[in-house]
VOBA-1610 file (N, C-alpha, C; in pm, whole numbers, padded with zeros to 5 digits, always signed):
BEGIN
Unk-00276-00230-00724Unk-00368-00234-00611Unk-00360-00371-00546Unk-00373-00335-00382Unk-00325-00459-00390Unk-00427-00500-00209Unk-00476-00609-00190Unk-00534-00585-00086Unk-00581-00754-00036Unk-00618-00762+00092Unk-00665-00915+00186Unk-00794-00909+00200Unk-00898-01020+00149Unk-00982-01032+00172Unk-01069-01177+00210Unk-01128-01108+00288Unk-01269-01281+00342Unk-01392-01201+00357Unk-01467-01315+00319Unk-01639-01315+00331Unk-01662-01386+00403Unk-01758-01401+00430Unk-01840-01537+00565Unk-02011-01519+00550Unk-02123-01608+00543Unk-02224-01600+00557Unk-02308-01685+00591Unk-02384-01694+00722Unk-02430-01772+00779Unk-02533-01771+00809Unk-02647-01919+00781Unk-02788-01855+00772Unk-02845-01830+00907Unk-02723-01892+01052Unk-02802-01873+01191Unk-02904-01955+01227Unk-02979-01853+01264Unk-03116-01952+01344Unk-03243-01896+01239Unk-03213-01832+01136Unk-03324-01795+01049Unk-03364-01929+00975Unk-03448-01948+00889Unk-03498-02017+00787Unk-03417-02038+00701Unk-03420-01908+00644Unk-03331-01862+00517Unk-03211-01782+00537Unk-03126-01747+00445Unk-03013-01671+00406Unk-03106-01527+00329Unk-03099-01416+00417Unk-03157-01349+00283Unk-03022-01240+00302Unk-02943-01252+00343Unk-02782-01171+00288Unk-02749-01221+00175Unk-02699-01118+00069Unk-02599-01122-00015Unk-02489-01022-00004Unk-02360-01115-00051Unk-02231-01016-00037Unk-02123-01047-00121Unk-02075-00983-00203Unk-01969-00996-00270Unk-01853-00903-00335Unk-01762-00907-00426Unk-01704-00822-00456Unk-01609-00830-00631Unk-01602-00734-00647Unk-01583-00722-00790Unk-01439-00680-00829Unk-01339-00622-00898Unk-01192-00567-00936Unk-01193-00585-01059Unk-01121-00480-01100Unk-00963-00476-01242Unk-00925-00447-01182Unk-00828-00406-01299Unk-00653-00412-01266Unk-00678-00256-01167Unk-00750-00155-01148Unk-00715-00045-01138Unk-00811-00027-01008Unk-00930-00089-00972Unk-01037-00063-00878Unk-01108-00189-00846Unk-01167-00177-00729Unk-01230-00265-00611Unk-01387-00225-00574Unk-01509-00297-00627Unk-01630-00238-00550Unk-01671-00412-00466Unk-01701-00373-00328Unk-01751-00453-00303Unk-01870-00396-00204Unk-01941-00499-00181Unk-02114-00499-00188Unk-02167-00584-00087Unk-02274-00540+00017Unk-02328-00618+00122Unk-02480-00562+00124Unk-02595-00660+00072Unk-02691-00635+00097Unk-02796-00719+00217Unk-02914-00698+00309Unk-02940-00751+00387Unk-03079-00733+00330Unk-03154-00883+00250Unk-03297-00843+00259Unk-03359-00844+00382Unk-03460-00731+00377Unk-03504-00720+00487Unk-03694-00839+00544Unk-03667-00893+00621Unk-03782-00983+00685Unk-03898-00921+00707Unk-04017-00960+00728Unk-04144-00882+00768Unk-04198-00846+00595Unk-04069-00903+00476Unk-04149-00827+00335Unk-04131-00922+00295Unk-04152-00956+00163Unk-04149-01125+00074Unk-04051-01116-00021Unk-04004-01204-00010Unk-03872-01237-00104Unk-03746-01072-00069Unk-03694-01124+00060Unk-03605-01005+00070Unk-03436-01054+00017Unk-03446-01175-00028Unk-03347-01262-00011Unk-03273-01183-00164Unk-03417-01196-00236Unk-03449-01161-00362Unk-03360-01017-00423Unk-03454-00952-00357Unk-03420-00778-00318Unk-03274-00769-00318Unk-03228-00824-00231Unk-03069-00836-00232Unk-02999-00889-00326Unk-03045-00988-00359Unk-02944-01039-00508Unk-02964-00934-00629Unk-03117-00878-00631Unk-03112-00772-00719Unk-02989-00631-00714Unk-03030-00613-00548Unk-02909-00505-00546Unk-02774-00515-00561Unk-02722-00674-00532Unk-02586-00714-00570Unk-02539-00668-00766Unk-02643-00755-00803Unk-02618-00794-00959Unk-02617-00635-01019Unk-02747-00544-00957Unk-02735-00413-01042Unk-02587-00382-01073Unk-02563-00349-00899Unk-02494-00244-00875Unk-02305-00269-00957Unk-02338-00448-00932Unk-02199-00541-00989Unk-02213-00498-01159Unk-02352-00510-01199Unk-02333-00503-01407Unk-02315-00398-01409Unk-02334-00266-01337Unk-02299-00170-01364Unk-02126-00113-01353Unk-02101-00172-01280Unk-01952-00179-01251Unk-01872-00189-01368Unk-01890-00328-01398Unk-01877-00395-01506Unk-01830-00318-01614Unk-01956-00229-01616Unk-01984-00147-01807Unk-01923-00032-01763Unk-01889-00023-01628Unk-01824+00169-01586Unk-01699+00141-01578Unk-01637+00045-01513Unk-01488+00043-01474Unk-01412-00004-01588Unk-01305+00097-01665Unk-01225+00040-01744Unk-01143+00079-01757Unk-01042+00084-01683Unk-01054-00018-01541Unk-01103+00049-01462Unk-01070+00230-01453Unk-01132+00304-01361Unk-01281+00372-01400Unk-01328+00417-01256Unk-01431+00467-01268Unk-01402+00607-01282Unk-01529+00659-01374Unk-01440+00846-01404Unk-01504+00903-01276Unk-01612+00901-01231Unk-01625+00962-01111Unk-01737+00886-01003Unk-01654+00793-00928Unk-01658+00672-00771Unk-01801+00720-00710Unk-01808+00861-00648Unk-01898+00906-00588Unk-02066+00884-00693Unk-02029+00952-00796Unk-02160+00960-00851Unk-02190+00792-00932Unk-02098+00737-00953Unk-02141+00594-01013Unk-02205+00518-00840Unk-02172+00530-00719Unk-02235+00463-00583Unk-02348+00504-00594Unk-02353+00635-00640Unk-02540+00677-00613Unk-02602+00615-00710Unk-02550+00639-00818Unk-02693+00639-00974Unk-02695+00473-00921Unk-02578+00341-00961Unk-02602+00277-00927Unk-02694+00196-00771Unk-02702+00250-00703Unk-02806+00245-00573Unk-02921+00236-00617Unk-02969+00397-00679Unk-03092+00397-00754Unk-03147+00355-00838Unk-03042+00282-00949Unk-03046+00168-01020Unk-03109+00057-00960Unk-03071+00009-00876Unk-03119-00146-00797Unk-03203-00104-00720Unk-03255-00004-00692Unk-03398+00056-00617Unk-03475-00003-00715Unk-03469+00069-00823Unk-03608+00059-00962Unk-03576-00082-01002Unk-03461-00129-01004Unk-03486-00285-01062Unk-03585-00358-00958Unk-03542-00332-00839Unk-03645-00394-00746Unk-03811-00366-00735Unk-03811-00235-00768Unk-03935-00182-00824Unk-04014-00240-00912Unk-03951-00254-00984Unk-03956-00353-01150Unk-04046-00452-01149Unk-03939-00554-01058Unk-03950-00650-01027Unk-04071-00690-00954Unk-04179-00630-00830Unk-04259-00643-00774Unk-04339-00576-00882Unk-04323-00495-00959Unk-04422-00442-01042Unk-04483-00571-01147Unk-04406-00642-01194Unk-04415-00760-01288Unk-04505-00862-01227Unk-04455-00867-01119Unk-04497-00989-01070Unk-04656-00947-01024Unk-04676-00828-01035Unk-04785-00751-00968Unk-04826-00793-00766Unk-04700-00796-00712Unk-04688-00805-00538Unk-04721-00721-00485Unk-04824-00714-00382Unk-04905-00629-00293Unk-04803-00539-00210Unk-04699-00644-00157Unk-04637-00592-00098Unk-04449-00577-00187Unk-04350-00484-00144Unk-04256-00524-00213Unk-04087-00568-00162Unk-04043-00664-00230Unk-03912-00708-00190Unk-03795-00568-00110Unk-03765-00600-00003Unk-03689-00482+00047Unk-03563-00504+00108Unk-03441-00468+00075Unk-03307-00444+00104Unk-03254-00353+00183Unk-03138-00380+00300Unk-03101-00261+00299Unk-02939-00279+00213Unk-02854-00160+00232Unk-02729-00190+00099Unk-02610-00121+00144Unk-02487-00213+00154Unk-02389-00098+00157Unk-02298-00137+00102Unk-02213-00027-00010Unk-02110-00076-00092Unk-01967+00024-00140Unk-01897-00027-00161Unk-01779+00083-00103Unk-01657+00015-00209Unk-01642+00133-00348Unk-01509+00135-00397Unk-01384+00172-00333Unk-01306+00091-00392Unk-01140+00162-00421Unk-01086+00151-00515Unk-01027+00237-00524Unk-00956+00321-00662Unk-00838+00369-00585Unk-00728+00373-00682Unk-00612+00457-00621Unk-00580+00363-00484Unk-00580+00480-00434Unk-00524+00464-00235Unk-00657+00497-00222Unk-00745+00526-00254Unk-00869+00610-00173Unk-01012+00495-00169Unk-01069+00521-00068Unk-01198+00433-00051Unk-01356+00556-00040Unk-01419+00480-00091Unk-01590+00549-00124Unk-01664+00445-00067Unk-01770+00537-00011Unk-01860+00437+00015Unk-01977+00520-00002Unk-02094+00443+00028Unk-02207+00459+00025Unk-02321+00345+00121Unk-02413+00415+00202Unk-02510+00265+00227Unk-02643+00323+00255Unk-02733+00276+00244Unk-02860+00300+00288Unk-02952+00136+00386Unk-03000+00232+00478Unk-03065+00116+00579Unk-02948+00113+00685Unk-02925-00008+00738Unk-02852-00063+00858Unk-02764-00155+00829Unk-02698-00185+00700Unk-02609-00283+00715Unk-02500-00147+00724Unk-02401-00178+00788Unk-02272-00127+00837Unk-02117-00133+00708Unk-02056-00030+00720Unk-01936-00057+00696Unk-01855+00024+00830Unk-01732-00062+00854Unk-01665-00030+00943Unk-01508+00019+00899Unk-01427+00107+00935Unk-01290+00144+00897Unk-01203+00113+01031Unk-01095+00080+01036Unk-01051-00013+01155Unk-00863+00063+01139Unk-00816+00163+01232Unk-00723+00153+01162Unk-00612+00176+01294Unk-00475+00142+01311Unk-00362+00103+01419Unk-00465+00110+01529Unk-00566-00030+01532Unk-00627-00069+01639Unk-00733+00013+01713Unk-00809+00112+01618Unk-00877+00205+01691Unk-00978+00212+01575Unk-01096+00275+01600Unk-01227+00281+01536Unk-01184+00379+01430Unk-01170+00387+01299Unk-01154+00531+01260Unk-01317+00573+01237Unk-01378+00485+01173Unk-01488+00561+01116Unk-01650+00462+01141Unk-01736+00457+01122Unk-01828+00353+01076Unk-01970+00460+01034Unk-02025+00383+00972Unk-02160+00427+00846Unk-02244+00478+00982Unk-02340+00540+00985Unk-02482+00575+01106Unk-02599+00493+01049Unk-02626+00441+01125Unk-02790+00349+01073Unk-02864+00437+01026Unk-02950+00412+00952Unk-03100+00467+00891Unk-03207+00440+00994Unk-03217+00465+01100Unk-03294+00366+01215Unk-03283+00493+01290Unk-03422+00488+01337Unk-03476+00544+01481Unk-03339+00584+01587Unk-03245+00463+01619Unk-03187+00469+01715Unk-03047+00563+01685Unk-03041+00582+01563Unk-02908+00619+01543Unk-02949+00768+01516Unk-03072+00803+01466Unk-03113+00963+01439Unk-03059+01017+01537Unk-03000+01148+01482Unk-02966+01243+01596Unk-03091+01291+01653Unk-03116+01323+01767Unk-03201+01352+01855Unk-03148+01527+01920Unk-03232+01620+01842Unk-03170+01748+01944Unk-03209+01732+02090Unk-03131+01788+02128Unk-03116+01819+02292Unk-03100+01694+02395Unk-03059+01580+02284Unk-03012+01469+02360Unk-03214+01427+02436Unk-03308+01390+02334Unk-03436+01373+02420Unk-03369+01232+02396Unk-03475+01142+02464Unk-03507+00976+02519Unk-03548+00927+02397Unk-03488+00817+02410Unk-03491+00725+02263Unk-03577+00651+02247Unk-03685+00660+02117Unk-03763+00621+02094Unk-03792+00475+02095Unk-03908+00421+02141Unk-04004+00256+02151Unk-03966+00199+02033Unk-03954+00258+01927Unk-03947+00171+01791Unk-03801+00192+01758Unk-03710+00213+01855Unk-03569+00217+01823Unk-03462+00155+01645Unk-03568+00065+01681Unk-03449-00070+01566Unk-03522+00036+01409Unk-03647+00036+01403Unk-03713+00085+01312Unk-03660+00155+01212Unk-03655+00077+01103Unk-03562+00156+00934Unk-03643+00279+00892Unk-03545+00352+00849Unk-03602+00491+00766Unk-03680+00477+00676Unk-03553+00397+00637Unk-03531+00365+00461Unk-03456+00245+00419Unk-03457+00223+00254Unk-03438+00092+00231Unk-03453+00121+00089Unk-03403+00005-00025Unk-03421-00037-00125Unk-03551-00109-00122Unk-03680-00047-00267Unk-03767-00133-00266Unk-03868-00066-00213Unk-03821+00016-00149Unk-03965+00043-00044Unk-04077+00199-00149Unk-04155+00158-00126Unk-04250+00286-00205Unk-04161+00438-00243Unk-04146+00487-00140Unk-04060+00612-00104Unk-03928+00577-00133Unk-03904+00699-00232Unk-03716+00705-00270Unk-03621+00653-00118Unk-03512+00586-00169Unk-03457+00562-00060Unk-03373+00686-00051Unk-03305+00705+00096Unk-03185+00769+00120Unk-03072+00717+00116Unk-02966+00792+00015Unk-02836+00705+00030Unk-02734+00812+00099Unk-02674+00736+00201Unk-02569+00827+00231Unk-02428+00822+00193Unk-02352+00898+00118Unk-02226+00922+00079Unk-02126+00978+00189Unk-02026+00851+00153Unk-01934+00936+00351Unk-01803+00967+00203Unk-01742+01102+00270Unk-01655+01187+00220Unk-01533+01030+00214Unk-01450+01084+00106Unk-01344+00970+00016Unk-01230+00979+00164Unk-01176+00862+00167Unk-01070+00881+00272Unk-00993+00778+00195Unk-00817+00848+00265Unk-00703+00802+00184Unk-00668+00653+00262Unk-00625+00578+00225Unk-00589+00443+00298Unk-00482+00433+00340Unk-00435+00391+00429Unk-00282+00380+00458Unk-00264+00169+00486Unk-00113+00186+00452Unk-00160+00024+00453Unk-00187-00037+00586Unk-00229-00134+00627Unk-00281-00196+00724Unk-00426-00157+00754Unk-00477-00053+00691Unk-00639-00075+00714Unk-00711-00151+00710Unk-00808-00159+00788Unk-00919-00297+00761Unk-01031-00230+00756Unk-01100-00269+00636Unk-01250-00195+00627Unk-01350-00355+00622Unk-01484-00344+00725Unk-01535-00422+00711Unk-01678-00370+00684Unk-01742-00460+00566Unk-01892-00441+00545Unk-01969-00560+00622Unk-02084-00543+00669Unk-02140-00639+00791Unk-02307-00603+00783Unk-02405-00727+00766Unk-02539-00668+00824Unk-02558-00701+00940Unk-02674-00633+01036Unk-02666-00628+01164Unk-02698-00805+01242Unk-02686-00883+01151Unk-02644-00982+01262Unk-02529-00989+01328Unk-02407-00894+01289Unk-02315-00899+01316Unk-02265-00790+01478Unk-02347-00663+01407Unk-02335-00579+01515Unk-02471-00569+01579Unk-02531-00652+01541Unk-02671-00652+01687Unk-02647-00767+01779Unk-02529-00791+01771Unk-02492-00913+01870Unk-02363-00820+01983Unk-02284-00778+01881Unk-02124-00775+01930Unk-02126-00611+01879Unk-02080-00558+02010Unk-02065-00433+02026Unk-01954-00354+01973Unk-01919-00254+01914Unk-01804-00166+01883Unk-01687-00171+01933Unk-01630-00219+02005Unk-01534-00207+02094Unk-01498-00408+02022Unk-01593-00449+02048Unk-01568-00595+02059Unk-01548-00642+01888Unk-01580-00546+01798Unk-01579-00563+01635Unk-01473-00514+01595Unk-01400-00388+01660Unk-01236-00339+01646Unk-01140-00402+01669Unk-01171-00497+01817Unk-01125-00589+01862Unk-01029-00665+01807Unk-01149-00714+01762Unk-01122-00874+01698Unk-01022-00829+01515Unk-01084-00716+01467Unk-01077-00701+01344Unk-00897-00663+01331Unk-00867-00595+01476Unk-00770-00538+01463Unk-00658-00617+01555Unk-00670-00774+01566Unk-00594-00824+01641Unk-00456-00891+01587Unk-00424-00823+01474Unk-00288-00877+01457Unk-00278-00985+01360Unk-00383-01061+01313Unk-00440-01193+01271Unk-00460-01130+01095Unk-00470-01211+01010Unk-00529-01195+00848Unk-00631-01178+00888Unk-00703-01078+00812Unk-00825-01040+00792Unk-00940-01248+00793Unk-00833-01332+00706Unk-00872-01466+00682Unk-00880-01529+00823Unk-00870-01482+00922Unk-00866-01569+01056Unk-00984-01463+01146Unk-00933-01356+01137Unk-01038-01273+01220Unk-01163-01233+01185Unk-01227-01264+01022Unk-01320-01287+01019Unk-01418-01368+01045Unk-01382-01430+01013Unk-01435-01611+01088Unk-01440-01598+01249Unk-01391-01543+01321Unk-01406-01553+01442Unk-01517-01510+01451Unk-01512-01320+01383Unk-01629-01252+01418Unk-01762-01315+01365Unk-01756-01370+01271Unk-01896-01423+01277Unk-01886-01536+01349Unk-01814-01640+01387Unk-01868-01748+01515Unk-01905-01660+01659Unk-01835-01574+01643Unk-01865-01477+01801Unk-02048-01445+01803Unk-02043-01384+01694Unk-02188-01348+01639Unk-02307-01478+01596Unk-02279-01574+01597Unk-02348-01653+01575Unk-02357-01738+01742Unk-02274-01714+01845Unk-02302-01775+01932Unk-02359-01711+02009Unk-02323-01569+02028Unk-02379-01435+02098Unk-02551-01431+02033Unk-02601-01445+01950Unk-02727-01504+01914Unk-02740-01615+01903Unk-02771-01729+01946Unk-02797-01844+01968Unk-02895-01868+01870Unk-02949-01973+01994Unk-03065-02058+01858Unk-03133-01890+01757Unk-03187-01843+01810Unk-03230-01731+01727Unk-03176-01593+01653Unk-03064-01664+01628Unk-02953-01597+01578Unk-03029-01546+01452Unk-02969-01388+01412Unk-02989-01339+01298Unk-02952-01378+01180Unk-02894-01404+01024Unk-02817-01390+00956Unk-02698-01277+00960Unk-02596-01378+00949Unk-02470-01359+00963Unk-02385-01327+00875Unk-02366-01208+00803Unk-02279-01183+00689Unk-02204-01065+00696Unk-02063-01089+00628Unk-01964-00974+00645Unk-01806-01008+00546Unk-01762-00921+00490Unk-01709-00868+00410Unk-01571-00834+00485Unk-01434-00847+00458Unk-01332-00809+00584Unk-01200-00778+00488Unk-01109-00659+00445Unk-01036-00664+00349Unk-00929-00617+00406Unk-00775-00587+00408Unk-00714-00501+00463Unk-00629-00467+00356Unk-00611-00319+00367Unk-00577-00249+00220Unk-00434-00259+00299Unk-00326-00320+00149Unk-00208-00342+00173Unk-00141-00270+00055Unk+00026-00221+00028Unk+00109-00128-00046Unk+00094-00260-00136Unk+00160-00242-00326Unk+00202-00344-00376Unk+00340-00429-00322Unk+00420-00374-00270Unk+00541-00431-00198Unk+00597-00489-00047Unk+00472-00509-00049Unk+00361-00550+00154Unk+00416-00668+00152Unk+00491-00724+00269Unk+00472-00908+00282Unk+00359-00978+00289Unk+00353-01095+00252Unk+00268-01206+00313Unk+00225-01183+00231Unk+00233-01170+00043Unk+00136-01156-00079Unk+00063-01282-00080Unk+00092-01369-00026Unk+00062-01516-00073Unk-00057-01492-00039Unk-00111-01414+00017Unk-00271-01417+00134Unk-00397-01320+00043Unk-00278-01232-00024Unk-00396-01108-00076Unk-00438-01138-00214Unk-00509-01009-00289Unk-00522-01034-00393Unk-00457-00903-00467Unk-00352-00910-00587Unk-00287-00809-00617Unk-00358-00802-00773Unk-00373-00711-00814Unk-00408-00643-00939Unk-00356-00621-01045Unk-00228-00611-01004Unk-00120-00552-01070Unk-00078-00615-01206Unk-00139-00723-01229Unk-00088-00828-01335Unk-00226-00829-01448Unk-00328-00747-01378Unk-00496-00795-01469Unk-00469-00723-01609Unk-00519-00759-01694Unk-00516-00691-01819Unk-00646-00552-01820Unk-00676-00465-01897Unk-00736-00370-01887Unk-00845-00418-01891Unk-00900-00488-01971Unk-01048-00567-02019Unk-01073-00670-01920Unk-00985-00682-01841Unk-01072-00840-01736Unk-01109-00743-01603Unk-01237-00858-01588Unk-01314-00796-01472Unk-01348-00957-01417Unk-01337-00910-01239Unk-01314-01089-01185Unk-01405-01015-01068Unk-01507-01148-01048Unk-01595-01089-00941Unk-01651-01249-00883Unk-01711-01206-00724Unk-01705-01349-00664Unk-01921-01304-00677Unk-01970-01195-00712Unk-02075-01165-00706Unk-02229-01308-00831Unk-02253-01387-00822Unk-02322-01428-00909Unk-02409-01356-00993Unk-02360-01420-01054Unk-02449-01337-01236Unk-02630-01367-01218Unk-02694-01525-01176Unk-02784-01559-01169Unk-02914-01510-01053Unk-03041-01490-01083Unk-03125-01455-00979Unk-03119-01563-00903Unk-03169-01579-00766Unk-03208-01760-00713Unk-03360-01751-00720Unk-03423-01748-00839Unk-03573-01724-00820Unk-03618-01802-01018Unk-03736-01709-01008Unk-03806-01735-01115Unk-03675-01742-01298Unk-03700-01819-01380Unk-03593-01788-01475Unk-03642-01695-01586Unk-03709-01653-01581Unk-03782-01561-01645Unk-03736-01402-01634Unk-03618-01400-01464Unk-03572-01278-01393Unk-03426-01304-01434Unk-03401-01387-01444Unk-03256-01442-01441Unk-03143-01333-01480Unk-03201-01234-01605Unk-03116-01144-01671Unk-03187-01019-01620Unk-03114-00896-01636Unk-03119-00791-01589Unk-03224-00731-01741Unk-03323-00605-01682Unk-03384-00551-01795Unk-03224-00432-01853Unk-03203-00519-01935Unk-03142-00457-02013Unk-03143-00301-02073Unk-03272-00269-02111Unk-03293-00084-02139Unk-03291-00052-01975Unk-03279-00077-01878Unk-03297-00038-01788Unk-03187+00027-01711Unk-03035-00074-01717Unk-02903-00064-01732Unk-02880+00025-01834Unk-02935+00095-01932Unk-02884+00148-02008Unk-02946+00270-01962Unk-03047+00308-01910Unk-03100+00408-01882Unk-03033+00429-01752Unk-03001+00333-01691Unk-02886+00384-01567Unk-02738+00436-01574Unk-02713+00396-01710Unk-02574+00424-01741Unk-02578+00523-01797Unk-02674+00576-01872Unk-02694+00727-01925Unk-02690+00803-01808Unk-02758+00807-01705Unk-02768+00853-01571Unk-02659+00880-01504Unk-02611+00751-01493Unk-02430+00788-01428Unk-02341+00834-01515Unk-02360+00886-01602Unk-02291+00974-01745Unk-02335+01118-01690Unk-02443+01126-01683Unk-02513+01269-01644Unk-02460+01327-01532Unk-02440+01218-01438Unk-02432+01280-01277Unk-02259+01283-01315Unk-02209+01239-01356Unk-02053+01256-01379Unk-02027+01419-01478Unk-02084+01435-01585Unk-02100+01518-01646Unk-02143+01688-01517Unk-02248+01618-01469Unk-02279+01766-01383Unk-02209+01787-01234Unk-02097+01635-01185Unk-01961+01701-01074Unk-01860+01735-01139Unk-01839+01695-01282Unk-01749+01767-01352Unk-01742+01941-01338Unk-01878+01963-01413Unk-01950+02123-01419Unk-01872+02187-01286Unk-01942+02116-01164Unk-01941+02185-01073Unk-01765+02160-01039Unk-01727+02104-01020Unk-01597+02125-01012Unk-01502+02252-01084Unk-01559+02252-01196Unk-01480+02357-01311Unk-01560+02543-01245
//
């Protein structure tokens, strides 16, 4: 496996950074991960590192190297870092609770999975044309029968990690990669600045994923000015093992079965008391993603 990647994250004109984004591999598979805590709740910064770390330790204990079944480990894990976040405001006993939105997307094989809930974006980019991108959880993106007028509270989230009510996760059907794809994960500082046309653009201009990401977020950070959003995004382009220009990517091909290499931090940025994951908790999630693998098996047979 073999593939180009850049991150970028910028705190803008906010206070804080409350994006997290990172990404994980063996020798055999790729999950990487973009969460956006969400503002207006406390400690969203939080929320997000929770949903990073779940969804990453779970990886961890599933991939060896592969995952037995991609689809159902995106969900259980999701719902995993829902309840850790749950947890977490539960402990602390918070009125109100830490909230994320999440989007994260294996590869295995040639093939890519994803999953996201809320409004951070993944984008598929392929011979210079849009192939695919995630639908917001938001007012604005609901389908509307009969084409009515779009609602006052447009921006307005469904759903989310954290929030009282189960979140919704949406699963987009597995698609095969061909090389030169570029898949990008992004929260909406990215595309509440710079429009569709102008994110294919750039993504698909001929350039390393290492040059054209960086643009897109200076584009996005100037296109919001002083009151710029947080700025974070994820940019990879899935390449053959026998692709030129290896010097740039990251190839797999050499990892041993047992190593797992991830740019995701292990540590909370908060209280040290949180620092480690509830342990029975991961285990009760991993029984879970045993189950849900066990019952697409069923249904498959």
């Amino acid at each position: 496996m073999k593939f180009s990647v850049f991150q970028v994250s910028r705190k803008g004109g906010r206070l804080k950074n409350e994006d997290r984004m990172g990404y994980c591999y063996t020798r055999e598979s790729g999950l990487f991960v973009l969460a956006d805590g969400m503002g207006g709740h406390p400690e969203g910064e939080v929320a997000a590192q929770m949903a990073l770390q779940t969804i990453a330790a779970l990886y961890q204990r599933e991939a060896r190297p592969l995952l037995k079944d991609v689809k159902a480990f995106l969900n259980a894990s999701v719902m995993a870092a829902h309840r850790q976040i749950m947890r977490y405001a539960g402990t602390k006993a918070m009125l109100d609770t830490p909230r994320t939105t999440v989007v994260a997307a294996v590869l295995q094989g040639s093939t890519a999975h994803w999953v996201h809930c809320g409004d951070s974006r993944l984008y598929v980019v392929r011979d210079g044309m849009l192939l695919t991108r995630t639908r917001d959880h938001s007012h604005a993106e609901r389908p509307r029968p009969g084409g009515g007028p779009e609602p006052a509270n447009r921006n307005l989230l469904l759903t989310c990690l954290g929030s009282p009510t189960p979140p919704l996760i949406d699963a987009a059907p597995p698609l095969q990669l061909r090389r030169g794809d570029r898949i990008m994960l992004c929260s909406d500082g990215v595309w509440g600045v710079l429009d569709d046309a102008t994110i294919v653009h750039i993504l698909s201009s001929g350039r390393p994923v290492s040059d054209a990401a960086p643009d897109l977020a200076e584009m996005a950070l100037r296109k919001g000015g002083s009151h710029s959003d947080n700025v974070t995004l994820i940019a990879l382009e899935w390449e053959t093992p026998d692709s030129p220009g290896g010097e740039r990517g990251v190839s797999t091909d050499s990892i041993s079965d047992g190593v797992f290499a991830s740019t995701i931090q292990a540590g909370m940025p908060s209280d040290n008391e949180l620092d480690d994951l509830d342990e029975d908790a991961i285990e009760r999630s991993i029984a879970e993603i045993n189950e849900a693998i066990r019952r697409s098996a069923a249904r498959k047979s």
